[in-house]
N, CA and C atoms as a LAMMPS dump frame, in Angstrom:
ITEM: TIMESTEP
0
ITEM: NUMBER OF ATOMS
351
ITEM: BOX BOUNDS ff ff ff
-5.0000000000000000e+02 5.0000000000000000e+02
-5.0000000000000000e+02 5.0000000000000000e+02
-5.0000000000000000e+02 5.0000000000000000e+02
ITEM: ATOMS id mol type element x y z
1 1 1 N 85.426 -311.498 318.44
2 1 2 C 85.862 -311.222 317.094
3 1 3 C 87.352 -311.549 316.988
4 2 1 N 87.906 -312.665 315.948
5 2 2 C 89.103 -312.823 315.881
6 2 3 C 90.208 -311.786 315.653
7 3 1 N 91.15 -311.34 315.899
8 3 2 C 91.871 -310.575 315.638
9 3 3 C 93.321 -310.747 314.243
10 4 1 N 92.659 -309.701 313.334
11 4 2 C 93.376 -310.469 312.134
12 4 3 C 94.852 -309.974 312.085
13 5 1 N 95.61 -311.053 311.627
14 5 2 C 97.395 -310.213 311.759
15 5 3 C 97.601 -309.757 310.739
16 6 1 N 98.609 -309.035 310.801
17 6 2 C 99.066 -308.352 309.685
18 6 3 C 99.601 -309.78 308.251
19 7 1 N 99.944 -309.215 307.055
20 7 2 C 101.032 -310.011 306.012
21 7 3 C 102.131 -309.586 306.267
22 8 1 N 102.744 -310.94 306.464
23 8 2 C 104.395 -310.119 306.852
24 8 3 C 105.578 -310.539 305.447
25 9 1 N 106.097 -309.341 305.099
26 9 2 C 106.695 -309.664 304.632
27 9 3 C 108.459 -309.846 305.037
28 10 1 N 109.063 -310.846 304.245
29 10 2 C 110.724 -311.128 305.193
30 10 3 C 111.443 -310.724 304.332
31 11 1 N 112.779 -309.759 304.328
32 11 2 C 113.558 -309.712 303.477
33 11 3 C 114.986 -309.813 303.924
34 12 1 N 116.253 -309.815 303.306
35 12 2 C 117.609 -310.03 304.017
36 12 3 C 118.086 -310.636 302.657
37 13 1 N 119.689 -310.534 303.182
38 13 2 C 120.235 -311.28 302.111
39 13 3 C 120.637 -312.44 302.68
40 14 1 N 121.143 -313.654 301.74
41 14 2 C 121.159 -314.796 302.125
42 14 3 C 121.901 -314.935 303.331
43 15 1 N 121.3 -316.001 304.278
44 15 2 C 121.918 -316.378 305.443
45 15 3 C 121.565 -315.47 306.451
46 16 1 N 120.696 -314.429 306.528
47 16 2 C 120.402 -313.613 307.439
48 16 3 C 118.995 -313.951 308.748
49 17 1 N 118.253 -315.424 308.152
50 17 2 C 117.745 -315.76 308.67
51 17 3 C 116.199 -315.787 308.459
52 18 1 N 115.915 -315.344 307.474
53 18 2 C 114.67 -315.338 306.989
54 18 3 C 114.154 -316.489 306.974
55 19 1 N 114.226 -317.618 306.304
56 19 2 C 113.488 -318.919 306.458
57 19 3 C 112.943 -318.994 308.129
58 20 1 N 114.049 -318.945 309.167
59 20 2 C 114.346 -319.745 310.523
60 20 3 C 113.123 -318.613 311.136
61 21 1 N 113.179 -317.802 310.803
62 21 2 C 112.16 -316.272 311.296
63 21 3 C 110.627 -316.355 310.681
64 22 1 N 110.744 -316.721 309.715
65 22 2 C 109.218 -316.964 308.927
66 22 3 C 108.762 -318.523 309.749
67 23 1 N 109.015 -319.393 309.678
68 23 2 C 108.837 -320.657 310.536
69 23 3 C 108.382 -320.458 311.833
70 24 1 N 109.125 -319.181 312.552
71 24 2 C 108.785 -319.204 313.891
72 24 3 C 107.744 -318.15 313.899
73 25 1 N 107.244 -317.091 313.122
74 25 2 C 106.028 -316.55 313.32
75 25 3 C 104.918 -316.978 312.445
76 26 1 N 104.739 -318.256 311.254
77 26 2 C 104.113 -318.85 311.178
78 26 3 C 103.295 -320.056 312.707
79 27 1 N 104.651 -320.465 313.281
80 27 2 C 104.046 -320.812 314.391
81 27 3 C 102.637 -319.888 315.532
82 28 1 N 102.973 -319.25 315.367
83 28 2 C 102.507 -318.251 316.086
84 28 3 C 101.425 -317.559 315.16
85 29 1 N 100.763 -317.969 314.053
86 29 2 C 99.385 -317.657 313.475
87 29 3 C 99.654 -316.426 312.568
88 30 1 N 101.331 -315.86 312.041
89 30 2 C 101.272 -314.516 311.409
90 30 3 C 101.468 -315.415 309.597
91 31 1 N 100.69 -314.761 308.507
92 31 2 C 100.882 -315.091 307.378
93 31 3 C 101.836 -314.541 306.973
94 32 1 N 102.819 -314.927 306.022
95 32 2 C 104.632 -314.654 305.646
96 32 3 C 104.861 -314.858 304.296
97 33 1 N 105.268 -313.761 303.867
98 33 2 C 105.956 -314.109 302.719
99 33 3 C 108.048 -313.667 302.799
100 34 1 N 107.943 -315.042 302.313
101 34 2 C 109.781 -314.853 301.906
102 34 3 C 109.791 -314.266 299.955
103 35 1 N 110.379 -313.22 300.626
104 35 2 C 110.677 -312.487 299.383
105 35 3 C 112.107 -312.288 298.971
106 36 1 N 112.429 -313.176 298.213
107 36 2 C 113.533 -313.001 297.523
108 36 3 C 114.32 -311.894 296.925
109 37 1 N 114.141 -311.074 296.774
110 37 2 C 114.64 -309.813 296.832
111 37 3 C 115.979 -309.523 296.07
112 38 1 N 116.797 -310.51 297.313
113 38 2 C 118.28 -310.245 297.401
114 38 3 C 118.77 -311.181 295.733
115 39 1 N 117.795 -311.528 294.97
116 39 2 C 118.301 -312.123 293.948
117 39 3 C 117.848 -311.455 292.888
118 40 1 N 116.946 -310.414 293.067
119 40 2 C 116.385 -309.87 291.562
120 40 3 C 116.565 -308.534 291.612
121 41 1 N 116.786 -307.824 289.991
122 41 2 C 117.021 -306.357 289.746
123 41 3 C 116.136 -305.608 289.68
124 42 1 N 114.903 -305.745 289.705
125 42 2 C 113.575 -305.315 290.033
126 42 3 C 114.012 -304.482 291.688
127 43 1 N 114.137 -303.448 291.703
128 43 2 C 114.124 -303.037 292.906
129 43 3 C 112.974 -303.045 293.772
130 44 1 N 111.828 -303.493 293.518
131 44 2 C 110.123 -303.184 294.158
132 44 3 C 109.823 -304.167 293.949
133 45 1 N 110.664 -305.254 294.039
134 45 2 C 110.064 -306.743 293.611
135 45 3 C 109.33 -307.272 295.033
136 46 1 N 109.606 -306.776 295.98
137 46 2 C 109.263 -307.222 297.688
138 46 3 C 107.372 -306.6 297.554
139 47 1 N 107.401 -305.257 296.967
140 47 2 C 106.322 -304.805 297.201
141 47 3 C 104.79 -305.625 296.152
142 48 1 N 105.681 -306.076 294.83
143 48 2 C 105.275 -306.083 293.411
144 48 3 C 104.429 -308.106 294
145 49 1 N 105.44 -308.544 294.509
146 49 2 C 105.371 -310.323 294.819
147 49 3 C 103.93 -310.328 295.828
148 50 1 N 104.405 -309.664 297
149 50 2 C 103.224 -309.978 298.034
150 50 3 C 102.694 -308.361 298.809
151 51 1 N 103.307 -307.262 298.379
152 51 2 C 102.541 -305.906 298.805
153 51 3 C 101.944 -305.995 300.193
154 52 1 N 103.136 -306.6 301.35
155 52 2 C 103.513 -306.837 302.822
156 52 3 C 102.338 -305.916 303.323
157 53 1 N 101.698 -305.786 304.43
158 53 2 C 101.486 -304.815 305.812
159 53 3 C 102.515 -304.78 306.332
160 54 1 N 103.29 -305.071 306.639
161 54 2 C 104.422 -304.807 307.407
162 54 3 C 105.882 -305.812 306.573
163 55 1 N 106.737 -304.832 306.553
164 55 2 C 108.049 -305.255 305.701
165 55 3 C 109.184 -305.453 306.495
166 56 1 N 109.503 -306.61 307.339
167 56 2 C 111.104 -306.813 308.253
168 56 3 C 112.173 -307.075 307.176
169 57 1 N 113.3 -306.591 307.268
170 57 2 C 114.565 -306.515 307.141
171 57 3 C 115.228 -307.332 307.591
172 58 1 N 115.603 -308.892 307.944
173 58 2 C 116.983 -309.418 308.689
174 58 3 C 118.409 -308.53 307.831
175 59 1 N 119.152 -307.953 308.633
176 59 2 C 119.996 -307.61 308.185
177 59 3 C 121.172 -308.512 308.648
178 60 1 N 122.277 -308.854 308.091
179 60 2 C 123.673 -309.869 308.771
180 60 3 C 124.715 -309.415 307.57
181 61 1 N 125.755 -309.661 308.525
182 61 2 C 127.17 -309.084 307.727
183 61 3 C 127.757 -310.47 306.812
184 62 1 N 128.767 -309.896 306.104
185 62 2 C 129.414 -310.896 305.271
186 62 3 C 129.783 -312.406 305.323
187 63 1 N 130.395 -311.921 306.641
188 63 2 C 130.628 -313.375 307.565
189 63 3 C 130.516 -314.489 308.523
190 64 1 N 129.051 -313.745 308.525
191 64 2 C 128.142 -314.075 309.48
192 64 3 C 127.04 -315.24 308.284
193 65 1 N 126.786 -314.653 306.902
194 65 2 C 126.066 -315.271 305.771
195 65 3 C 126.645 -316.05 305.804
196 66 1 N 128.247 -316.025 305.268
197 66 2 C 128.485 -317.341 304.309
198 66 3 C 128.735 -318.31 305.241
199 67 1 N 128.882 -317.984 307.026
200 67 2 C 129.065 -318.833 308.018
201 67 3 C 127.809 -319.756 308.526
202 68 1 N 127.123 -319.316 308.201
203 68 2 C 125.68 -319.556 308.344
204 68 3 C 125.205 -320.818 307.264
205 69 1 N 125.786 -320.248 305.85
206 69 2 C 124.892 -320.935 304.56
207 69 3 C 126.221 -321.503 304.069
208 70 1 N 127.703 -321.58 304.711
209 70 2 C 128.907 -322.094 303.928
210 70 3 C 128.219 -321.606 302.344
211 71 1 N 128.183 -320.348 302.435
212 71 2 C 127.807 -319.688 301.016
213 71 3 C 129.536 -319.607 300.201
214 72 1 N 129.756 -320.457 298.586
215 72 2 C 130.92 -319.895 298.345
216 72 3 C 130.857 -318.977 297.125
217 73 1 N 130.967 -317.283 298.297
218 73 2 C 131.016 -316.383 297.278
219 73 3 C 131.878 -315.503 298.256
220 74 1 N 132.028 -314.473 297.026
221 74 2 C 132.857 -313.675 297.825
222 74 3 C 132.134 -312.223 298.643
223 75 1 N 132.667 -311.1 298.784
224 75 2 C 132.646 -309.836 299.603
225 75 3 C 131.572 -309.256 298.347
226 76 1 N 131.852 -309.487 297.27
227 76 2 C 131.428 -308.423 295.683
228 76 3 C 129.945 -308.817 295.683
229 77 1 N 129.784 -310.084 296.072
230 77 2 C 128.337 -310.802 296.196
231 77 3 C 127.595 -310.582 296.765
232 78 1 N 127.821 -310.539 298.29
233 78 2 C 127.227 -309.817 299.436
234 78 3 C 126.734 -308.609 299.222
235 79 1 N 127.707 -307.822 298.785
236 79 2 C 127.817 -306.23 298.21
237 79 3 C 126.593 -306 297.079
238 80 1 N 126.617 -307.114 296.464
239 80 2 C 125.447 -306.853 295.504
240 80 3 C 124.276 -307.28 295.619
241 81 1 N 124.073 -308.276 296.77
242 81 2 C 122.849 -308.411 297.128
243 81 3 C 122.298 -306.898 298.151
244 82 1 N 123.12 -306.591 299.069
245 82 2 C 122.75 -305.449 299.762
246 82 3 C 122.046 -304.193 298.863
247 83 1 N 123.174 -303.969 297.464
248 83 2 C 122.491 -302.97 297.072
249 83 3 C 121.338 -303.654 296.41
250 84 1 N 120.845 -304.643 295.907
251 84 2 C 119.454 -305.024 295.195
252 84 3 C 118.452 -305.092 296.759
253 85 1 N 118.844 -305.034 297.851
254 85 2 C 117.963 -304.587 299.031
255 85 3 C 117.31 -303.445 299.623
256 86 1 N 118.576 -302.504 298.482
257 86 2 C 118.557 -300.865 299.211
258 86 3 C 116.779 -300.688 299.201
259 87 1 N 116.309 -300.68 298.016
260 87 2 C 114.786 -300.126 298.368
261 87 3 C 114.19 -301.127 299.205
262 88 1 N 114.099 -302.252 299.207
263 88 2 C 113.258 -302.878 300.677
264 88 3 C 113.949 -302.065 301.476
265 89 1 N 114.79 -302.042 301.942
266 89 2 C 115.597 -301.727 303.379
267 89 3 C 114.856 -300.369 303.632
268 90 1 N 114.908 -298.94 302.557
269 90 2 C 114.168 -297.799 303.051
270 90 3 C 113.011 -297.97 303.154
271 91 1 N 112.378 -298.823 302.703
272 91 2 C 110.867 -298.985 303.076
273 91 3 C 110.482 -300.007 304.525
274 92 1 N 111.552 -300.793 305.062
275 92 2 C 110.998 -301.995 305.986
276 92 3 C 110.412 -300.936 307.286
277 93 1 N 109.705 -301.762 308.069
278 93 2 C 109.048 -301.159 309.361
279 93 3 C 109.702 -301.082 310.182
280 94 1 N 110.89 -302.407 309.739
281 94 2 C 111.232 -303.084 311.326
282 94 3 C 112.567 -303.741 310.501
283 95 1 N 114.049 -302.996 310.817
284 95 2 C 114.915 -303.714 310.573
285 95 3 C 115.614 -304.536 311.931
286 96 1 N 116.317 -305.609 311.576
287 96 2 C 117.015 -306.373 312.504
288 96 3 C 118.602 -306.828 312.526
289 97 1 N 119.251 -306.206 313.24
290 97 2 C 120.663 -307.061 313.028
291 97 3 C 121.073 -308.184 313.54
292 98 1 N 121.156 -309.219 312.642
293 98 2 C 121.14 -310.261 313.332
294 98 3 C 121.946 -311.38 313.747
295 99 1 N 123.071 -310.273 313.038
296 99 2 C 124.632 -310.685 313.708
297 99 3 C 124.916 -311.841 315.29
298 100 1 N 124.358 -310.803 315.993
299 100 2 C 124.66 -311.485 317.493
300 100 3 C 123.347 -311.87 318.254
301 101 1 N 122.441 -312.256 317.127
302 101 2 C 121.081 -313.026 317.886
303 101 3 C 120.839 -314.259 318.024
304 102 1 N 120.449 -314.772 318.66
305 102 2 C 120.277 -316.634 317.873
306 102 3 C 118.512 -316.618 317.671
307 103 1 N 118.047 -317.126 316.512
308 103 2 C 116.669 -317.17 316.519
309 103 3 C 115.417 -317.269 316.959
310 104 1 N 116.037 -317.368 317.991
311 104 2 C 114.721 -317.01 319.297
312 104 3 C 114.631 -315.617 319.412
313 105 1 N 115.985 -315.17 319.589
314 105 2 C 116.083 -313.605 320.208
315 105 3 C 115.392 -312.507 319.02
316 106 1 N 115.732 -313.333 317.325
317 106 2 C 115.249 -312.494 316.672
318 106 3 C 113.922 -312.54 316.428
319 107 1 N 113.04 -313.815 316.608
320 107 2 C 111.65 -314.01 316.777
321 107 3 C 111.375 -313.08 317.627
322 108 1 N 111.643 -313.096 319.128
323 108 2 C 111.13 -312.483 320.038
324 108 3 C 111.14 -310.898 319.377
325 109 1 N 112.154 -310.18 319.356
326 109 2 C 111.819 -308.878 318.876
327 109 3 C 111.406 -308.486 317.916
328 110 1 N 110.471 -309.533 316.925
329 110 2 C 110.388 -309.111 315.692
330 110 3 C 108.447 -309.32 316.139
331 111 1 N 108.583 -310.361 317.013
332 111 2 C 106.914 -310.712 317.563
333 111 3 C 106.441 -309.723 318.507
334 112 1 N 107.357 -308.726 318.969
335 112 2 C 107.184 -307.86 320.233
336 112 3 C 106.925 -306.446 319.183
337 113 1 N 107.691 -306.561 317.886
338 113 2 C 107.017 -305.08 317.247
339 113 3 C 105.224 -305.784 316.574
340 114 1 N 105.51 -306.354 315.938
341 114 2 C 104.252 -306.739 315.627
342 114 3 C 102.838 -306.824 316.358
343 115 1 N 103.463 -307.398 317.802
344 115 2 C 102.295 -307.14 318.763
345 115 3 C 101.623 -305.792 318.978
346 116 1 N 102.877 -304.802 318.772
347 116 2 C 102.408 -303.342 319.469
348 116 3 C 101.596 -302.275 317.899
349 117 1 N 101.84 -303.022 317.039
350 117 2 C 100.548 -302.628 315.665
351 117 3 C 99.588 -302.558 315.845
């Protein structure tokens, strides 16, 4: 009997790695949704879009985003995507900081909670 995976849903604000993270557990047979989140005032928009089994968090700091995405915005931006995250964030299963990971490292621990579901 095949073993069915969970829906995963990805959330973060820009540059935190969501695309590079959904790619690598699509490899690996998990269905993904990238939920935009960090752009809409709908606070339950993560739940409302694809209503996840399981909800990850990439979390990354200011300067770590715009270093990532040469994003040109400022500190106020960041700031306001975080708070349009606050309700994903109390609801995710599985947050990640992903400051000092490189995308393997955050695959790996994000495929190592999922396994143990």
């Amino acid at each position: 009997m095949p073993i069915i995976k969970p829906l995963v849903g990805v959330v973060g604000p820009c540059g935190s790695g969501k695309s590079t993270l959904i790619a690598a557990l699509e490899e690996r047979g998990y269905k993904c949704r990238h939920i935009a989140q960090e752009h809409s005032y709908v606070k339950d928009m993560w739940k409302r879009i694809s209503n996840p089994d399981v909800l990850i968090f990439l979390q990354a700091s200011f300067p770590v985003c715009t270093a990532r995405r040469q994003l040109n915005w400022g500190k106020s931006d960041h700031a306001e995507q975080q708070r349009r995250l606050t309700h994903a964030l109390q609801h995710a299963n599985l947050v990640v900081e992903t400051d000092t990971l490189s995308p393997a490292e955050v695959a790996t621990r994000v495929l190592d909670f999922l396994e143990k579901l």
